[in-house]
C-alpha positions in Angstrom: 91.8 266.2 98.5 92.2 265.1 102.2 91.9 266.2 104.5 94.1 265.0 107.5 97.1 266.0 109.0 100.0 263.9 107.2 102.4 264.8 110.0 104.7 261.5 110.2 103.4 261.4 114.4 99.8 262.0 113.2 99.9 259.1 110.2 102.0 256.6 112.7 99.2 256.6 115.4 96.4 256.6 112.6 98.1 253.3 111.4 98.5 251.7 114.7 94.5 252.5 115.5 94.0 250.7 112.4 96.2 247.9 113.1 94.9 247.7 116.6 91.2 247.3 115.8 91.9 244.0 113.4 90.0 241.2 114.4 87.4 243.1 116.3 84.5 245.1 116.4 86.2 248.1 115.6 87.6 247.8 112.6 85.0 249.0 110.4 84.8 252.2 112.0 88.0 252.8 112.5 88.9 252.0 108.6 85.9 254.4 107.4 87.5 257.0 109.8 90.9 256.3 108.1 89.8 256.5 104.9 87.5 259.6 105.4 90.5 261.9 106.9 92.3 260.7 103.8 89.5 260.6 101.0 86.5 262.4 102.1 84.0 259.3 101.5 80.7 258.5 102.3 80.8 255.3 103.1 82.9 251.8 101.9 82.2 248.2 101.8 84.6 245.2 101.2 83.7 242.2 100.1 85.8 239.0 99.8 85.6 236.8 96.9 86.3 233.5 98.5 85.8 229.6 97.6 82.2 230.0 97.7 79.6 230.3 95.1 79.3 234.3 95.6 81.2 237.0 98.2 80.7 237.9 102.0 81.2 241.0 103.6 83.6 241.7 105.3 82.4 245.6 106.5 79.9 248.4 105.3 80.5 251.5 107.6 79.4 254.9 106.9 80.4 256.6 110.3 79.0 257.0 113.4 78.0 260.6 114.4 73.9 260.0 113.5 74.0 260.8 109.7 76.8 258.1 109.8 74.5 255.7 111.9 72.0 255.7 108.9 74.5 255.8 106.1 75.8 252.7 107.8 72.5 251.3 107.6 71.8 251.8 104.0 75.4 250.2 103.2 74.8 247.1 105.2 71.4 246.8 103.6 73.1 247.3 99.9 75.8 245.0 101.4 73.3 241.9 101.8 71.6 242.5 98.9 74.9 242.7 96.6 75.9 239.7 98.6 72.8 237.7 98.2 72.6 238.3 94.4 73.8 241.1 93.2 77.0 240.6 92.8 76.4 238.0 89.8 75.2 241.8 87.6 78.7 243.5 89.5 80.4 245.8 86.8 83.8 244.9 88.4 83.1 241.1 88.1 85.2 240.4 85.3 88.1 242.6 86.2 87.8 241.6 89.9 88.5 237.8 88.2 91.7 238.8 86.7 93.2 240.7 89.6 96.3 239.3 90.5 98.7 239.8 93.6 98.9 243.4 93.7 96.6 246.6 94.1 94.2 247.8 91.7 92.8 251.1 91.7 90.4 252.4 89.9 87.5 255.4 89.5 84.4 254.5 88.6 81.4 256.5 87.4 78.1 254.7 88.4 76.1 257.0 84.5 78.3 254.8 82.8 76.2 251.4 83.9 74.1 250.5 80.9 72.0 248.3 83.6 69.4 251.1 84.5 68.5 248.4 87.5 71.2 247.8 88.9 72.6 251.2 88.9 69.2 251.9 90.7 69.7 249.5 93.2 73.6 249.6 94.1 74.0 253.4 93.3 71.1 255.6 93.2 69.0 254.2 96.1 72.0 254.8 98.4 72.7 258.3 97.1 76.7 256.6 95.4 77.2 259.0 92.8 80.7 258.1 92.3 83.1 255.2 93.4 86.8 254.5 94.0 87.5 250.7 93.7 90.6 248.8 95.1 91.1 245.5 94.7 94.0 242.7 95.3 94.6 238.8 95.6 95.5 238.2 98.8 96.4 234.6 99.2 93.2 232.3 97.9 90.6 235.4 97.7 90.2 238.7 95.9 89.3 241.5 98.2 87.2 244.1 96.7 87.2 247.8 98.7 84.5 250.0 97.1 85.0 253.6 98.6 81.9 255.6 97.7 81.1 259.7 97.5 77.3 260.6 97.4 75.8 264.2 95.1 77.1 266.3 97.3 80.9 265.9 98.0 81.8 265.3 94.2 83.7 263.2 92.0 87.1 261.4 93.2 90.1 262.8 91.5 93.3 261.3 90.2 94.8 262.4 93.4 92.6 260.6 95.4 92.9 257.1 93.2 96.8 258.1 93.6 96.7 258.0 97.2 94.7 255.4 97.7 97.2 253.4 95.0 99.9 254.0 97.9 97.6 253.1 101.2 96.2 250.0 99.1 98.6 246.8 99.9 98.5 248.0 103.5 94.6 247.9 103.5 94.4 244.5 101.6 96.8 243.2 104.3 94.9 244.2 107.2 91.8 243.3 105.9 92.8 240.1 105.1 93.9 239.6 108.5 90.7 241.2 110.2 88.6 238.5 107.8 91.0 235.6 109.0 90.5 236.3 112.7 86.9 236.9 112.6 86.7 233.6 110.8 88.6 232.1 113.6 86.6 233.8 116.3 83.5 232.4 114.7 84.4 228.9 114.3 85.2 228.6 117.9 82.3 230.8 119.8 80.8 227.8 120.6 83.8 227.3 122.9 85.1 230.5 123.7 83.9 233.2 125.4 82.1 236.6 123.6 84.5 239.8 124.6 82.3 243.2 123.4 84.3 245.7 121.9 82.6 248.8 120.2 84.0 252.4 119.6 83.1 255.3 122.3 81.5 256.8 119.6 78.6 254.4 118.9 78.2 253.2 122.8 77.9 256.6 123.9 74.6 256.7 121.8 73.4 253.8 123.1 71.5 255.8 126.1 70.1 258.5 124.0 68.5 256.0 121.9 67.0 254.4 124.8 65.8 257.2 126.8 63.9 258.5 123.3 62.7 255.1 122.6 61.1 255.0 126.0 59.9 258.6 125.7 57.0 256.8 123.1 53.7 256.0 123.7 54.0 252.1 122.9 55.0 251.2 126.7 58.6 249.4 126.3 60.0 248.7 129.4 63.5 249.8 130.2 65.4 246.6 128.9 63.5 246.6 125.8 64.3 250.0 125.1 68.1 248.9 125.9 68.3 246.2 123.3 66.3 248.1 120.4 69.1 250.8 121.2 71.9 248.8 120.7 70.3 247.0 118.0 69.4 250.4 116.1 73.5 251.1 116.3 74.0 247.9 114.9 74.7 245.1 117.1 73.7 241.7 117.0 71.9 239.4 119.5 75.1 237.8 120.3 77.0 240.8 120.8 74.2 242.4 122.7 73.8 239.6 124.9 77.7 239.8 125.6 77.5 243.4 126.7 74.4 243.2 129.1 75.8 239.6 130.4 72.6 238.0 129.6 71.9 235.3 127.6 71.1 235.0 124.2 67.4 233.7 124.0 66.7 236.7 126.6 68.0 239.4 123.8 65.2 237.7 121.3 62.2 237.3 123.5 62.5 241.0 124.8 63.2 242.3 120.8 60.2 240.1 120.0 58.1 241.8 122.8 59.6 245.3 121.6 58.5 244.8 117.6 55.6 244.1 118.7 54.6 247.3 121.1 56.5 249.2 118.5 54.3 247.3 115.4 57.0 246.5 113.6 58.3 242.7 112.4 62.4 243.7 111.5 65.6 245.8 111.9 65.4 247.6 109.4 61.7 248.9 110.2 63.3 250.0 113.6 65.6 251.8 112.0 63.7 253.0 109.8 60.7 254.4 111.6 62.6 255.4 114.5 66.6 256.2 114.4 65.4 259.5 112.6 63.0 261.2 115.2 65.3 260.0 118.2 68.7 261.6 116.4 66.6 264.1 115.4 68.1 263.8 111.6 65.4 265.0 109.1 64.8 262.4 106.0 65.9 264.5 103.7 69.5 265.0 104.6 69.8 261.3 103.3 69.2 261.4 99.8 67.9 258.0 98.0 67.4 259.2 94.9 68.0 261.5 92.1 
């Protein structure tokens, strides 16, 4: 089982890191990392089953040394395809319907699906070879926490559901909250001023991924380089434009001039054709299927 030092010093300022980073860009790393010490997990996505016709999500992190980068990637890309339709085949839908005010926990085994597509899609594809759900009403909406393990760490054990049974109601809480604020924040950008917060971690990439990406033969000029980077370790054109205190119609025209030196029309294609060769991580240490 896990993993981290459970001295009472240790767990306090784990907590507070995770309290701290509510309601900013933070918190998804900084929940992964909590669960990771704890669990040993691949990645996690939570999703919040709301008033709408279908759920948002609220996170999909799977680190971010550079095997974490892409496993991030591939749960954000899951994420808006569960989001978008997927959720309507979700195993959990029925059960995730009847959860009430308190935590459930529960192990799931994706060989038990008898949809061979979906289990493609939602498990296979992004190497999930086992899952530990959590669940809880929180006020109007049912927050679902999926905690996923890929082939090669194993199966989650009754130990592991058991501790996450006792970390639960504090998760729920402070994802509630995170979802609440960022809601706020969103409704009044238009008013407010963007602050860019990002962990260490992920910023201190930012550079390598520019100096590779200008290293190519396709001509990028410096800034272009700079905003293919940050978006390659996931941040958005407003949040870029934030950080680099330029506006937010500059961000698009110099990505638009970048996908097209680079010959490439998307995100993911960046990520795709590139984030590999400039972290140097080899294709097949992510494993999309069997």
């Amino acid at each position: 089982m896990a993993l981290a030092d459970q001295r009472p010093g240790r767990e306090v300022d784990a907590l507070a890191k995770l309290v701290g980073a509510i309601g900013n860009a933070q918190f998804g790393s900084q929940f992964f990392g909590f669960l990771d010490d704890r669990l040993g997990i691949d990645s996690c996505t939570v999703f919040k089953f709301g008033d709408g016709p279908g759920p948002s999500c609220i996170l999909a992190d799977g680190g971010s040394d550079a095997h974490g980068i892409l496993r991030t990637q591939i749960a954000r890309d899951v994420a808006a395809e569960y989001t978008a339709e997927g959720y309507r085949h979700c195993p959990h839908l029925k059960l995730l319907r009847r959860v009430a005010e308190f935590p459930m926990v529960r192990v799931f085994d994706p060989h038990s699906l008898a949809s061979r597509d979906y289990r493609s899609r939602f498990y296979v594809r992004p190497n999930v070879a086992h899952e530990l759900l959590v669940a809880e009403r929180v006020n109007d909406a049912v927050y679902y926490i999926g905690i996923y393990r890929g082939s090669a760490r194993g199966r989650f054990s009754l130990d592991n559901a058991a501790l996450a049974n006792c970390y639960a109601k504090f998760f729920l809480n402070c994802i509630a909250r995170h979802s609440d604020l960022v809601e706020a924040t969103r409704r009044s950008e238009k008013t407010s001023p963007i602050v860019p917060v990002c962990s260490d971690k992920v910023c201190d990439m930012v550079p390598h991924l520019q100096e590779n990406l200008l290293n190519t033969s396709c001509g990028l000029t410096r800034r272009e380089a700079q905003i293919c980077a940050n978006i390659m370790v996931g941040f958005c054109a407003m949040t870029i434009a934030a950080t680099l205190d330029i506006s937010v119609d500059t961000v698009k025209t110099h990505r638009k001039r970048a996908y097209s030196k680079l010959g490439i029309s998307s995100q993911n294609e960046l990520f795709t054709r590139y984030v590999s060769a400039t972290l140097k991580v080899a294709p097949r240490t992510i494993h999309l299927t069997n």
